[in-house]
C-alpha positions as CSV (number, residue, x, y, z in Angstrom):
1,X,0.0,0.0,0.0
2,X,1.4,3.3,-0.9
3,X,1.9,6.3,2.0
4,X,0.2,8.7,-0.2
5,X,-2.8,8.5,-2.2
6,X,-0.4,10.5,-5.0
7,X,-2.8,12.9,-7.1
8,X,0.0,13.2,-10.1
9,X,3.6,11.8,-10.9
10,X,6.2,14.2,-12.1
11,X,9.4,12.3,-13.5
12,X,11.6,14.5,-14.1
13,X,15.2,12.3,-13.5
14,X,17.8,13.1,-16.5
15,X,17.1,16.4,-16.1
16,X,19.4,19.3,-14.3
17,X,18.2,22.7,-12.7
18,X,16.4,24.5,-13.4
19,X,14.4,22.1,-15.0
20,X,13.2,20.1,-12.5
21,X,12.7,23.1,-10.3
22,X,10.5,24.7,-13.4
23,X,8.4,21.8,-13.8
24,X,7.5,21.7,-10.3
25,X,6.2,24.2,-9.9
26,X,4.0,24.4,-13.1
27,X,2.5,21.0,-12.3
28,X,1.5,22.6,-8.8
29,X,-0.3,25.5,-10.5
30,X,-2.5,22.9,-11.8
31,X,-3.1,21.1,-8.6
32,X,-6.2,21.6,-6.4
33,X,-5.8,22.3,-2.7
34,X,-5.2,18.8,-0.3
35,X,-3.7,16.9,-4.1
36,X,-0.5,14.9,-3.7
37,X,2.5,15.7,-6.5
38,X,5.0,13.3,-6.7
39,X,8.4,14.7,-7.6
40,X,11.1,11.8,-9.1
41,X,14.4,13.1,-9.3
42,X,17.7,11.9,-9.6
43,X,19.8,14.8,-9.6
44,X,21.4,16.1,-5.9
45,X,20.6,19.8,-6.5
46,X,17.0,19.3,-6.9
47,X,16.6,17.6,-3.6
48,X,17.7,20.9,-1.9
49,X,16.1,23.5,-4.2
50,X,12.7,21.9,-4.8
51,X,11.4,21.6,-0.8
52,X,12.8,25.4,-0.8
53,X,10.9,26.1,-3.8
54,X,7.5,24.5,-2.3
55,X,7.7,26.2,0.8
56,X,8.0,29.6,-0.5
57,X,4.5,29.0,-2.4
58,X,3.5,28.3,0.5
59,X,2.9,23.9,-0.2
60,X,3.8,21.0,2.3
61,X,6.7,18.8,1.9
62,X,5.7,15.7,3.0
63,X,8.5,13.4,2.7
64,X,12.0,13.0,0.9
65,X,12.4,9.5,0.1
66,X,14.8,7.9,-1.3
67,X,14.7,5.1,-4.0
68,X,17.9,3.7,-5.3
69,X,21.3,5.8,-5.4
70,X,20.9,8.9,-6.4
71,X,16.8,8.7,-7.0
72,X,14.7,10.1,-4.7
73,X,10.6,11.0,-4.5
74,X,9.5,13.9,-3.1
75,X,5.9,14.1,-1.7
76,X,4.3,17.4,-1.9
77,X,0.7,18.3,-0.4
78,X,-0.8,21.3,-1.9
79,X,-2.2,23.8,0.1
């Protein structure tokens, strides 16, 4: 069972800032309050940009999680 009922996947591994960083935060424009975005990254930078990135709009970082080296998910609750 997953932790999250996740609301939309965002894969965004191969890809270097800002891209990743971009791409958040247009998928959370299009995200309804209490959705659950999903944030796939594989680059380092990314995992210390993007939760900076989500709290200044004023979203919820769930959880940092990592998957393999290198890979982690984000989980971000829209507010």
């Amino acid at each position: 069972m997953a932790k999250y009922e996740v609301t939309k996947l965002l894969d965004v591994r191969g890809e270097v800032c800002p891209v990743p960083d971009v791409e958040t935060k247009r998928a959370l424009k299009d995200m309804k309050s209490g959705e659950i975005l999903c944030v796939w990254i594989d680059y380092p930078m990314s995992k210390e940009r993007i939760p900076e990135t989500v709290k200044s709009l004023g979203h919820e970082v769930l959880e940092i999680e990592e998957v393999g080296p290198s890979e982690w998910k984000i989980y971000i609750k829209v507010k």
